[in-house]
FIBAMAR-314465 format. One line per field, with one value per atom (N, C-alpha, C): chain; x, y, z. Coordinates in pm, 1 decimal. Example, Ala and Ser with C-alpha at 12.3 -4.5 7.8 and 13.67 -1.06 7.14 Angstrom:
! FIBAMAR-314465
chain <- A;A;A;A;A;A
x <- 1319.0;1230.0;1320.0;1285.0;1367.0;1290.0
y <- -569.0;-450.0;-330.0;-225.0;-106.0;3.0
z <- 780.0;780.0;780.0;708.0;714.0;787.0
//
This chain:
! FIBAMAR-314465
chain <- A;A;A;A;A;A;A;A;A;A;A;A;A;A;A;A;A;A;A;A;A;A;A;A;A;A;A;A;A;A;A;A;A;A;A;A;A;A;A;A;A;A;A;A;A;A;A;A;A;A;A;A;A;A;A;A;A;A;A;A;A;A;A;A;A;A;A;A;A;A;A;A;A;A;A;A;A;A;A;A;A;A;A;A;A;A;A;A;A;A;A;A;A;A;A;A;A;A;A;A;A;A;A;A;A;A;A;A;A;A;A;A;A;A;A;A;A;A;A;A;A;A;A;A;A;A;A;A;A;A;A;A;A;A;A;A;A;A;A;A;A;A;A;A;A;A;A;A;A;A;A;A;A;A;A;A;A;A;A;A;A;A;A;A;A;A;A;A;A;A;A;A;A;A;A;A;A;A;A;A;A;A;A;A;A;A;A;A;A;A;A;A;A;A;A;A;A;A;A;A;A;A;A;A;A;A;A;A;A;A;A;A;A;A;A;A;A;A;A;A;A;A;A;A;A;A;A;A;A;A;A;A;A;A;A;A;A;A;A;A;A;A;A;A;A;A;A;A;A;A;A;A;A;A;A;A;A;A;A;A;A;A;A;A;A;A;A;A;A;A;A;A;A;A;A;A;A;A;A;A;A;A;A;A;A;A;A;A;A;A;A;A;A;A;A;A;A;A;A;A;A;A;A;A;A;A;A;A;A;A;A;A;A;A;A;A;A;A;A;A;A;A;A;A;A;A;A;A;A;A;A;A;A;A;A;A;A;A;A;A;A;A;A;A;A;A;A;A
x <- 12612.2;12621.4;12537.3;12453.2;12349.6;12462.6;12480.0;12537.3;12420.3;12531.8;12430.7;12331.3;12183.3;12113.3;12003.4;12095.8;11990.8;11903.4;11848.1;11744.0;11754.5;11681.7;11718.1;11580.5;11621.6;11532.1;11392.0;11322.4;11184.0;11232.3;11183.2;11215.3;11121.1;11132.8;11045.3;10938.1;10815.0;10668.8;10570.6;10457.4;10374.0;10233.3;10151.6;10063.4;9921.1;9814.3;9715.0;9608.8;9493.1;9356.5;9270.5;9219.4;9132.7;8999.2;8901.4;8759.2;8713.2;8671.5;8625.0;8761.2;8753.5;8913.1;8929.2;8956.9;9050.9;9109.3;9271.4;9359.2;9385.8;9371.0;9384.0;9531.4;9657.8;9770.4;9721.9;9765.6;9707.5;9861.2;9978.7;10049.7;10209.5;10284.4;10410.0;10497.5;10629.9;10776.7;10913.1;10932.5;11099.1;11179.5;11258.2;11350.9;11431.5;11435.2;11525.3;11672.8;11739.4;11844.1;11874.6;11747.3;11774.8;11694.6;11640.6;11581.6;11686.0;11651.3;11723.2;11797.1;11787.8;11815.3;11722.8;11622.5;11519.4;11413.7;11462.2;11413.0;11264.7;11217.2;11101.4;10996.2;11084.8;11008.0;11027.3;11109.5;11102.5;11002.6;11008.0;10891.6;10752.0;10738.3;10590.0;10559.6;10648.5;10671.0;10655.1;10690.1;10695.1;10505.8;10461.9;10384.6;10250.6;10267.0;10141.2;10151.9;10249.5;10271.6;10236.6;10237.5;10197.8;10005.8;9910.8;9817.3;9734.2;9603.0;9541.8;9461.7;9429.0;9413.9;9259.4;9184.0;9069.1;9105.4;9201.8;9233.6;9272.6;9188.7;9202.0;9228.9;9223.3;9246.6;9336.0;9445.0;9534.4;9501.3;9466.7;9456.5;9555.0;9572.9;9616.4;9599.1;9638.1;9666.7;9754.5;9844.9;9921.3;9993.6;10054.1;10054.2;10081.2;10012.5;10059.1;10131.1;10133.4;10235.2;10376.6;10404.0;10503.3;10613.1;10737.0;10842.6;10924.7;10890.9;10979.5;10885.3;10776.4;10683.3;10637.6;10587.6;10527.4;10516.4;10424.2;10327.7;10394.3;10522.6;10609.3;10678.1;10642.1;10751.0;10608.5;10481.8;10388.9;10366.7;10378.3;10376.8;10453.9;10586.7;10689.3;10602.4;10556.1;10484.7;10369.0;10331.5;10161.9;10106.0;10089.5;9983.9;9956.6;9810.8;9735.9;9678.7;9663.0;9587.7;9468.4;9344.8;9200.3;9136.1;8999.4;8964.0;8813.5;8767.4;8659.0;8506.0;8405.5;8285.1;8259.2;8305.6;8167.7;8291.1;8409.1;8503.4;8613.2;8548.4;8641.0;8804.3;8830.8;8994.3;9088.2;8981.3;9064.7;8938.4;8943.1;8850.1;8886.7;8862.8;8858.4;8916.1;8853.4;8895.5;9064.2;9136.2;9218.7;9331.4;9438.5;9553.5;9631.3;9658.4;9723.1;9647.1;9710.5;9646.1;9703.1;9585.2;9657.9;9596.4;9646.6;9630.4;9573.5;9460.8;9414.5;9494.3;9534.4;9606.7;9557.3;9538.0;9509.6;9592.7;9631.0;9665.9;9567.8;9542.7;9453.2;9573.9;9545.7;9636.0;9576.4;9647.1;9599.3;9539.7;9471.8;9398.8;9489.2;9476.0;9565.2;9527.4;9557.1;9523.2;9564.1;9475.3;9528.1;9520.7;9601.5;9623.6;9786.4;9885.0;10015.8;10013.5;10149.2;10154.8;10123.3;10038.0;10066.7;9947.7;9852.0;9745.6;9648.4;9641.7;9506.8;9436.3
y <- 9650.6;9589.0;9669.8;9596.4;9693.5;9672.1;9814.6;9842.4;9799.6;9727.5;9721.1;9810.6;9813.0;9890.0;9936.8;9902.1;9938.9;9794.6;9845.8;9745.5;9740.1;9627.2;9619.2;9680.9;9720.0;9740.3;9649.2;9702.0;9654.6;9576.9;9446.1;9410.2;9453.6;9445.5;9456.6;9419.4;9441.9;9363.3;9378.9;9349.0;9382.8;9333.1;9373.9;9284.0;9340.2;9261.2;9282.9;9156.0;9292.2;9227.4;9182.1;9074.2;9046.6;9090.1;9117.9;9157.6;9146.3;8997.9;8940.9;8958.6;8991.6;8959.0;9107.5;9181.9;9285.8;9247.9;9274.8;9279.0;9441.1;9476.1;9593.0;9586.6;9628.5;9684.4;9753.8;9706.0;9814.7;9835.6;9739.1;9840.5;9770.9;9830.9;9807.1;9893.8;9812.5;9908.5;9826.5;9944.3;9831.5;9979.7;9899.0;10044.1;10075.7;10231.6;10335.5;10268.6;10154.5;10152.7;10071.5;9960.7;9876.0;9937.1;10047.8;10090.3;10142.8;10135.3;10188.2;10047.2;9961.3;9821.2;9728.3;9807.0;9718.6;9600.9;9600.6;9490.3;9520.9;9663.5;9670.2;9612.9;9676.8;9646.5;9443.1;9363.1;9248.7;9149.2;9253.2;9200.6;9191.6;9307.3;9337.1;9265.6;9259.9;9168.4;9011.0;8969.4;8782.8;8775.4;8893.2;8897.8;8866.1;8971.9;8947.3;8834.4;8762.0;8608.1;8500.6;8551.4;8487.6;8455.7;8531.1;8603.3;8523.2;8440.9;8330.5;8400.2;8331.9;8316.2;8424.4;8414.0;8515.1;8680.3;8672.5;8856.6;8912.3;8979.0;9094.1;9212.4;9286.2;9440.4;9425.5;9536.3;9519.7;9684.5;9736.7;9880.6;9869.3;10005.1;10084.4;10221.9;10274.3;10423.4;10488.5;10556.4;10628.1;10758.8;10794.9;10961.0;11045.7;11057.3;11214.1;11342.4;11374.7;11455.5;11418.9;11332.3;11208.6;11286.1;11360.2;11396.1;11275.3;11166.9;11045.2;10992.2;11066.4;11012.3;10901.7;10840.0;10660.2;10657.2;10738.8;10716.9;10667.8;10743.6;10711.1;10552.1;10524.2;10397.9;10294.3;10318.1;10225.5;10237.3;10405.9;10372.1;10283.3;10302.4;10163.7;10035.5;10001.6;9879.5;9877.4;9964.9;9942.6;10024.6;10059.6;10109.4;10264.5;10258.6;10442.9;10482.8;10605.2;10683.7;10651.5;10660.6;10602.5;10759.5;10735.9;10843.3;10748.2;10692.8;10632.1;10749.5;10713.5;10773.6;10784.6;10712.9;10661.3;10796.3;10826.6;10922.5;11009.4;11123.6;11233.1;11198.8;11289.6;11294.7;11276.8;11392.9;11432.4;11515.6;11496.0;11500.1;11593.9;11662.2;11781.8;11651.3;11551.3;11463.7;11359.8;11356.0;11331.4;11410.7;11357.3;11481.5;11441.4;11311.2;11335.9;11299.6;11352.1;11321.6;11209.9;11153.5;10974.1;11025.4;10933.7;10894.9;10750.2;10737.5;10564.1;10523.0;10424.5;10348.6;10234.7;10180.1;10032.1;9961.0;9894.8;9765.1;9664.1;9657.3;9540.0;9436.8;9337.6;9207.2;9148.2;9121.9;8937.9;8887.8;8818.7;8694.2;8589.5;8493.1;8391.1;8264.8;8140.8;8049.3;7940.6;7923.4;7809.6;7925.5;7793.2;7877.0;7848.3;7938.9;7898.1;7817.5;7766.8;7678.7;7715.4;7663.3;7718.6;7822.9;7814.4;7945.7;7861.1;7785.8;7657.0;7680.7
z <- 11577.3;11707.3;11805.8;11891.9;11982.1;12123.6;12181.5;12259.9;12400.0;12565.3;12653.2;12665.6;12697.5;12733.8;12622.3;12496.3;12394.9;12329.3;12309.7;12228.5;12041.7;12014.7;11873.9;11827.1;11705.3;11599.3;11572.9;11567.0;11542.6;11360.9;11369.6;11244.1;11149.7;11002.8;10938.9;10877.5;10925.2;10873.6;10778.7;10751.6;10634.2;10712.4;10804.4;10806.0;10700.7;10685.9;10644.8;10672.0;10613.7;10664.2;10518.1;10513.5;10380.2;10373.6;10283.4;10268.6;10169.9;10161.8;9973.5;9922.8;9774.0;9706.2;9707.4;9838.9;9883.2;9946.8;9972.7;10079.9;10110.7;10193.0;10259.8;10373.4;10305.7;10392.2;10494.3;10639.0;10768.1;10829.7;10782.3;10895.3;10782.9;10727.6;10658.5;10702.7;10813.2;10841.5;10794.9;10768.5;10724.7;10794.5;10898.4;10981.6;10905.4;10953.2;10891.7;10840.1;10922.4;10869.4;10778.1;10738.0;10644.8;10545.7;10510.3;10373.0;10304.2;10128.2;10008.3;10031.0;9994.0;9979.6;9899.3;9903.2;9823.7;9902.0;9992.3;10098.9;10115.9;10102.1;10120.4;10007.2;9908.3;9765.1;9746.5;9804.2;9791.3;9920.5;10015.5;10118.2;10039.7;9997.8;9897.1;9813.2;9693.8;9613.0;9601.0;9715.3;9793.9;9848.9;9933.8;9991.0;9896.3;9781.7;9671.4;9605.5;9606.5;9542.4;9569.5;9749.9;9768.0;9853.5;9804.2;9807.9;9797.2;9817.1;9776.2;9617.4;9551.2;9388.1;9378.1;9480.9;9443.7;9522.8;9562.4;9563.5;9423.0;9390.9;9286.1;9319.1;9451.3;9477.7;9588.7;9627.6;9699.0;9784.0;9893.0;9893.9;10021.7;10039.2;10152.3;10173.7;10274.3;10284.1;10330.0;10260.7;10255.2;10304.8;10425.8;10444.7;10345.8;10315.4;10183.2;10216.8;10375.7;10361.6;10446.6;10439.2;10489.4;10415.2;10469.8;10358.1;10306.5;10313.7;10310.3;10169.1;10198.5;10038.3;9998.8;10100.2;10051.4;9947.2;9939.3;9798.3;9646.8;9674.1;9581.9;9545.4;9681.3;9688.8;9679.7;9677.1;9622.5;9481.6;9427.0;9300.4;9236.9;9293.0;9171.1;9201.3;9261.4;9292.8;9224.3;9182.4;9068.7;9108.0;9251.6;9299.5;9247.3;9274.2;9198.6;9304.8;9285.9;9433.8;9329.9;9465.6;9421.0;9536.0;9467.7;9583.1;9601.2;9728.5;9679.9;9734.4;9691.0;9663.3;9800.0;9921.6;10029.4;10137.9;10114.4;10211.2;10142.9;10203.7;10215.0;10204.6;10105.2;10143.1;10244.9;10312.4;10470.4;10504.0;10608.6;10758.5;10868.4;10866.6;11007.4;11112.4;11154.4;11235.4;11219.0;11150.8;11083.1;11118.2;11164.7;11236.2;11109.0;11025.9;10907.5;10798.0;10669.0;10546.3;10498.9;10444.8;10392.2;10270.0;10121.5;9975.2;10011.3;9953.1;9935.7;9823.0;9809.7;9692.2;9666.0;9532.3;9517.9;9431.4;9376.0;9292.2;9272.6;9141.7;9045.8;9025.9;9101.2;9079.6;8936.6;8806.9;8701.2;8822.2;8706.7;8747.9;8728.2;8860.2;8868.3;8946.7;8929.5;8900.1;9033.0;9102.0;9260.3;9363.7;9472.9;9585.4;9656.1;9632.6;9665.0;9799.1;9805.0;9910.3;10006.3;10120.1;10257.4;10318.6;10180.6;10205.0;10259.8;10160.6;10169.8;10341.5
//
């Protein structure tokens, strides 16, 4: 129950940006009080399903020194740390360290409802 004066919780989102058959995660929260429920892992889950049929790569980036440990919670999801050729790990310019991650989606067939 939100007491007068307080405000509610930011709900939980997933947005992303496409680039050819990459989807690139730019911003995923699920608040502190509804995680360890799984809700995150079933937001994710619905989200790549529903994905139009020529995405093959799924990336994001990750804080790596996050004590809460993303990285972990993308691995159950498929995802691998990638390091790509064209950037540095981490950057003098960079106040935190991120892990790039990707997921290789199957190949799959149409375009679910609603993408068209």
């Amino acid at each position: 129950m939100i007491e007068k004066g307080e405000s509610s919780p930011p709900p939980p989102c997933l947005q992303s940006v496409a680039a050819g058959d990459t989807v690139w995660i730019t911003r995923f929260f699920v608040p502190q009080d509804l995680r360890g429920r799984h809700l995150g892992t079933t937001i994710v889950r619905n989200w790549e399903k529903n994905l139009p049929a020529h995405v093959r790569t799924v990336r994001l980036r990750a804080p790596a020194t996050d004590p809460a440990c993303p990285g972990l919670f993308w691995q159950k999801l498929g995802f691998r740390p990638v390091q790509p050729d064209s950037e540095p790990a981490f950057s003098e310019f960079d106040l935190t360290r991120f892990s790039e991650m990707e997921k290789h989606l199957p190949a799959r067939s149409g375009t679910p409802a609603g993408m068209a």
